[in-house]
C-alpha positions, -999 to 999 in steps of 0.1 A, spaced: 160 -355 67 125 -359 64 109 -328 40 91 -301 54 67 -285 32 66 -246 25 99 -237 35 119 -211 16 147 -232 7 125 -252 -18 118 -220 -37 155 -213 -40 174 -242 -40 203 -222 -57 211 -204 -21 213 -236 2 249 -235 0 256 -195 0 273 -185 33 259 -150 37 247 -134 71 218 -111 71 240 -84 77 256 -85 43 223 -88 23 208 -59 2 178 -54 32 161 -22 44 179 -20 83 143 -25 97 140 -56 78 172 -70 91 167 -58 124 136 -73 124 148 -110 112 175 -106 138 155 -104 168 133 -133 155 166 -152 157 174 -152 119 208 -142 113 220 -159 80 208 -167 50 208 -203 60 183 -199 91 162 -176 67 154 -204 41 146 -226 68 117 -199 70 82 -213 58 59 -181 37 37 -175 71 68 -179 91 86 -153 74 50 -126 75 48 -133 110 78 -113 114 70 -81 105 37 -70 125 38 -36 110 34 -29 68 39 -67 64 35 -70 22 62 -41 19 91 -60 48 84 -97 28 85 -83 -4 120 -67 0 129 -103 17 118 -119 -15 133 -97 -38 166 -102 -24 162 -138 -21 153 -135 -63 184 -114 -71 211 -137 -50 197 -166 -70 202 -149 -102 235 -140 -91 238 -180 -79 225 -187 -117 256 -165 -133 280 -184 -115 265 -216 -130 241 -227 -101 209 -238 -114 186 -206 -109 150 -215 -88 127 -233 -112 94 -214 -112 84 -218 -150 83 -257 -148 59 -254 -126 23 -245 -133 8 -243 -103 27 -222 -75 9 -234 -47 25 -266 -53 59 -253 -51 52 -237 -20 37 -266 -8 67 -289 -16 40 -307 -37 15 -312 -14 -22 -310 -30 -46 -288 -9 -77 -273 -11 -63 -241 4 -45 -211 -13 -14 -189 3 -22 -155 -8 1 -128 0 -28 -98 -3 -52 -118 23 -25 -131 43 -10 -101 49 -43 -81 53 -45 -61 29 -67 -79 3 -91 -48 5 -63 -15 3 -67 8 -25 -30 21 -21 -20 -12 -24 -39 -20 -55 -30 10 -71 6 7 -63 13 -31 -81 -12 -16 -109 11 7 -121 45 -14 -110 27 -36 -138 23 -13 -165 51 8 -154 72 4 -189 102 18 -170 95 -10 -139 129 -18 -119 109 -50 -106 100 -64 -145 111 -69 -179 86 -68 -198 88 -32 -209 53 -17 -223 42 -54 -229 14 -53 -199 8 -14 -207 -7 -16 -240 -28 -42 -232 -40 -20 -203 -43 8 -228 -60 -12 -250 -83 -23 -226 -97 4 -213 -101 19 -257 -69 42 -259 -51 36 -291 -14 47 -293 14 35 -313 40 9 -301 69 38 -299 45 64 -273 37 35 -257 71 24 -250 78 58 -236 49 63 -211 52 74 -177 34 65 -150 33 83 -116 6 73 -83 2 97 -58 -2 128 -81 -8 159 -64 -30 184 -80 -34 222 -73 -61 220 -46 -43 192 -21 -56 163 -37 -39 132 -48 -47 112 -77 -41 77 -75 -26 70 -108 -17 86 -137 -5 76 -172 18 107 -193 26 94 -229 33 119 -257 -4 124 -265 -22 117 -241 -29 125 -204 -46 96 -186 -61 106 -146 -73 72 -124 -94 73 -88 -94 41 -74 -120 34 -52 -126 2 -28 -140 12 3 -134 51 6 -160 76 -6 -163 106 -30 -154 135 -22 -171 166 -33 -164 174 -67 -135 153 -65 -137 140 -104 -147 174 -117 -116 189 -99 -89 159 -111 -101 167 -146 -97 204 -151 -63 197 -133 -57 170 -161 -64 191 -188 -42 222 -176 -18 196 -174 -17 184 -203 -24 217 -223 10 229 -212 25 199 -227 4 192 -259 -16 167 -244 -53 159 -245 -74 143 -218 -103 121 -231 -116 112 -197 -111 106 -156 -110 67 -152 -129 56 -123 -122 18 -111 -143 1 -88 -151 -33 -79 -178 -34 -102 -180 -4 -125 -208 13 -110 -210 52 -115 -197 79 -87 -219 101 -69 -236 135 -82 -214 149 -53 -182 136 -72 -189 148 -103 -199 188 -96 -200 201 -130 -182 176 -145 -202 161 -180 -205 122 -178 -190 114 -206 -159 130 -194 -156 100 -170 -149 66 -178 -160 37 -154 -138 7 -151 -141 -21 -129 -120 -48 -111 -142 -74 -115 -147 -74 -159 -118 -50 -168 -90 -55 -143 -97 -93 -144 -96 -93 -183 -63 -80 -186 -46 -96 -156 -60 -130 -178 -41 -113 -205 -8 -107 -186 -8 -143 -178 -8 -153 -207 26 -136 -222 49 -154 -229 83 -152 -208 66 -135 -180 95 -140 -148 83 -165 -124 78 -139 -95 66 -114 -116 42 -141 -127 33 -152 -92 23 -116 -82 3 -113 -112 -22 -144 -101 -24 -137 -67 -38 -100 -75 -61 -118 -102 -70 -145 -72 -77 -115 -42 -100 -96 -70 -120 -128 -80 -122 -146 -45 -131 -140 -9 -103 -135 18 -124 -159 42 -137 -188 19 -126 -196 -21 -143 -204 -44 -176 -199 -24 -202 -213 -49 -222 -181 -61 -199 -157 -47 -194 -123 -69 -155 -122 -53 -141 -84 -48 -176 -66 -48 -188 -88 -22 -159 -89 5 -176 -61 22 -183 -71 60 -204 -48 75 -198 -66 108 -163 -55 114 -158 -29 131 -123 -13 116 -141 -10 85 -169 11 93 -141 36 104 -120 32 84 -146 38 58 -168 70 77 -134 84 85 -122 82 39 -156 95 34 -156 133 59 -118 139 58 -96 122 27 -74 114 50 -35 101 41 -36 65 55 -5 47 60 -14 15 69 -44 -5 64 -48 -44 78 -70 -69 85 -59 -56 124 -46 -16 122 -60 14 107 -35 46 105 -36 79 96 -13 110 96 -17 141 113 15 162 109 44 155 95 78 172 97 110 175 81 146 179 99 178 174 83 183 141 87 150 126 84 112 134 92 91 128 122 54 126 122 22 119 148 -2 94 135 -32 79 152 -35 45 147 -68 21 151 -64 -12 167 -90 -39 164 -93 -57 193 -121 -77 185 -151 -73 157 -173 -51 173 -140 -31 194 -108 -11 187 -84 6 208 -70 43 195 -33 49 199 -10 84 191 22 72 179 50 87 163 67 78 131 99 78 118 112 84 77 147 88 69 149 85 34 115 90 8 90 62 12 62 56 45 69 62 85 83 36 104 65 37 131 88 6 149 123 21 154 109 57 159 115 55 196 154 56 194 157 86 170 132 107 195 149 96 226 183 113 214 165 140 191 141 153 221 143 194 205 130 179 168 105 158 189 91 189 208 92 209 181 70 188 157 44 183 192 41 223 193 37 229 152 9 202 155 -10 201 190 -29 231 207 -12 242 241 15 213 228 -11 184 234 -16 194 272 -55 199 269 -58 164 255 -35 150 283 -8 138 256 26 119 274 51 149 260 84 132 271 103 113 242 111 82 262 115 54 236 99 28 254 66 50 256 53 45 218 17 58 228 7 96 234 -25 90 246 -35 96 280 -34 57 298 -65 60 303 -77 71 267 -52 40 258 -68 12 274 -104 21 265 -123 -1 242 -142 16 218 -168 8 196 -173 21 161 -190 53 168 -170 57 202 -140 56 177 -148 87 154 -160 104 179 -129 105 196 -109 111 165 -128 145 160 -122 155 197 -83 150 187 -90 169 153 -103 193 176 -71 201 196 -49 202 160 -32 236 148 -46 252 131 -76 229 130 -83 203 112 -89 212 79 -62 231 71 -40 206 92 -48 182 68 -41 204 39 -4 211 53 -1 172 58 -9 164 18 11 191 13 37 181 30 37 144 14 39 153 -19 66 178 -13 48 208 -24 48 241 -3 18 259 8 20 293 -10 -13 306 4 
């Protein structure tokens, strides 16, 4: 049989004779589910699967549905290797691309971040950040290896033993509804990040993450020698950011010198895993290139992948900027955003609004309704089922969240699963430019209980599991 390039069963060779369905592998449901309808139901069909085969798959949180793929696909071919199959071989290889090109040469790159739209996501960034130094990581070996060169990067100095025993946490929330983006806890020290891409400052935003650091880390002997800022290139937040904060009390990092310096370094330890590895240059290769064209000559990479043209990005961007909003998705097509989320016993439900690009300069604005059942982001795919036979939770989570239960803005109330939008059909259909777009969000914000402030407040609150006392 002639070889085809790309396909999955050149990566893991180990598996071509495992005799596994889909059912039996160690997937998410919505993962299988989704493989199943694309007609994939054993292992065997799935490494017939090419890298762009296997995204197309998943139209909704694409990086997080592959990823899981591949991690099972890793862990079955170490389990292959301990019964004295030949495990995958990544580290003979020096250049991935050819791999996943059976060979081929090309003047093109497959890179997870762009291809999956999300080469500009700060949650994203933040989140295989800390995976990386994470010296606790489930998805690495290398213990505190890629931490203390982090730490040493950035000019903190702490011995191999604190090291080893850091935590690190994303998603911190602080007294006053905020959420930092990363934090580092060791025995000493007390180490706040705000990562920032595309979104804004908010007022006094650094000011506030640092006199919550410091309580923080008064209580448990800790000191605080700064708020880390990373941005594409290091340049310093606004006045509005700061409030009374002293600028020495903020540190400036940036992707392009610091974060590029130690993802260099990473690569360069030795017995880094081959995935682990893999993940590692592709982030170094989305920070240093363009999504559209590589290797553009004079091109400055991540600082300069703004396009002003594109329509999603201007709201996604004016929207960060007003209302520090909890996204839950950002692509190279969608843009969502929670507005209320509830729990019930057996999962939680939440309404999110969700931007559609349908074209550069046009978007279409949905109401949809998401699904969690165990800790983690909505599923905004198999929601429809759960609503359909749980219509009381369903109407109860439209009255906590909707003025006069959404019937001033026209909202579709009845939990029919095959009805995913709540928007009027008319509201659905319409095509809206940029400024349309935000417009139309604040009407919504408008009709929210108890407006849309404090609606936002209960969200955050809500997301990080804290109650609101007040």
């Amino acid at each position: 049989m002639a070889q085809q390039d790309g396909l999955l069963l050149h990566l893991f060779p180990a598996l071509s004779e495992c005799g596994l369905t889909v059912d039996a592998m160690d997937l998410e449901i919505s993962v299988r589910n989704a493989l199943k309808r694309s007609g994939v139901h054993t292992l065997a069909q799935l490494l017939q699967l090419s890298h762009p085969e296997l995204l197309r798959i998943f139209p909704n949180r694409k990086l997080r549905s592959y990823e899981d793929v591949i991690h099972c696909l890793v862990c079955l071919a170490e389990e292959a290797e301990g019964r004295g199959i030949a495990e995958p071989c990544f580290a003979a290889v020096k250049n991935m691309g050819d791999t996943l090109g059976g060979g081929r040469k090309t003047d093109k790159s497959f890179n997870i971040f762009q291809v999956a739209g999300i080469w500009k996501a700060e949650e994203i960034h933040t989140s295989v950040l800390a995976e990386l130094i994470n010296p606790h990581s489930a998805f690495h070996d290398k213990g505190a290896d890629f931490l203390g060169k982090f730490l040493r990067k950035i000019g903190v100095t702490l011995s191999p033993e604190e090291i080893k025993g850091a935590v690190v946490k994303t998603e911190v929330p602080t007294d006053k509804s905020r959420r930092m983006d990363m934090v580092i806890s060791t025995q000493s020290r007390y180490l706040p990040f705000e990562v920032k891409i595309w979104a804004g400052d908010q007022d006094a935003q650094l000011q506030d993450y640092y006199a919550f650091s410091k309580a923080q880390a008064e209580k448990q002997g800790q000191t605080v020698p700064a708020v880390y800022y990373l941005t594409p290139d290091g340049h310093k937040s606004s006045e509005r950011s700061y409030g009374n904060l002293p600028p020495d009390r903020v540190c400036l990092l940036s992707f392009k010198e610091d974060i590029l310096s130690w993802l260099d370094d990473c690569m360069n330890t030795p017995d880094v895993p081959a995935d682990v590895l893999l993940i590692v240059k592709q982030l170094y290769d989305n920070i240093r290139g363009r999504p559209d064209i590589q290797n553009r000559p004079g091109d400055k990479g991540f600082s300069r992948w703004k396009r002003e043209e594109d329509v999603l990005d201007a709201i996604y961007q004016r929207l960060s900027r007003e209302y520090d909003l909890p996204w839950t998705e950002c692509t190279a097509d969608y843009a969502t955003f929670t507005l209320n989320k509830k729990e019930f016993e057996k999962a939680a439900l939440e309404f999110a609004l969700r931007i559609k690009k349908e074209r550069a300069d046009q978007v279409r604005l949905y109401l949809i309704c998401g699904l969690t059942r165990e800790s983690g982001k909505p599923d905004y795919a198999i929601a429809g089922d759960y609503i359909s036979e749980n219509a009381g939770e369903f109407n109860e989570l439209l009255a906590a969240t909707f003025k006069e239960s959404g019937q001033t803005l026209g909202l579709k109330t009845s939990p029919i699963k095959s009805a995913w939008n709540r928007l009027p059909e008319k509201a659905c259909y319409e095509k809206l430019d940029a400024e349309q777009c935000c417009h139309m969000v604040e009407n919504i914000f408008e009709e929210l209980l108890p407006g849309p402030a404090q609606a936002l407040k209960r969200i955050r609150l809500s997301l990080s599991g804290e109650t609101d006392d007040a």
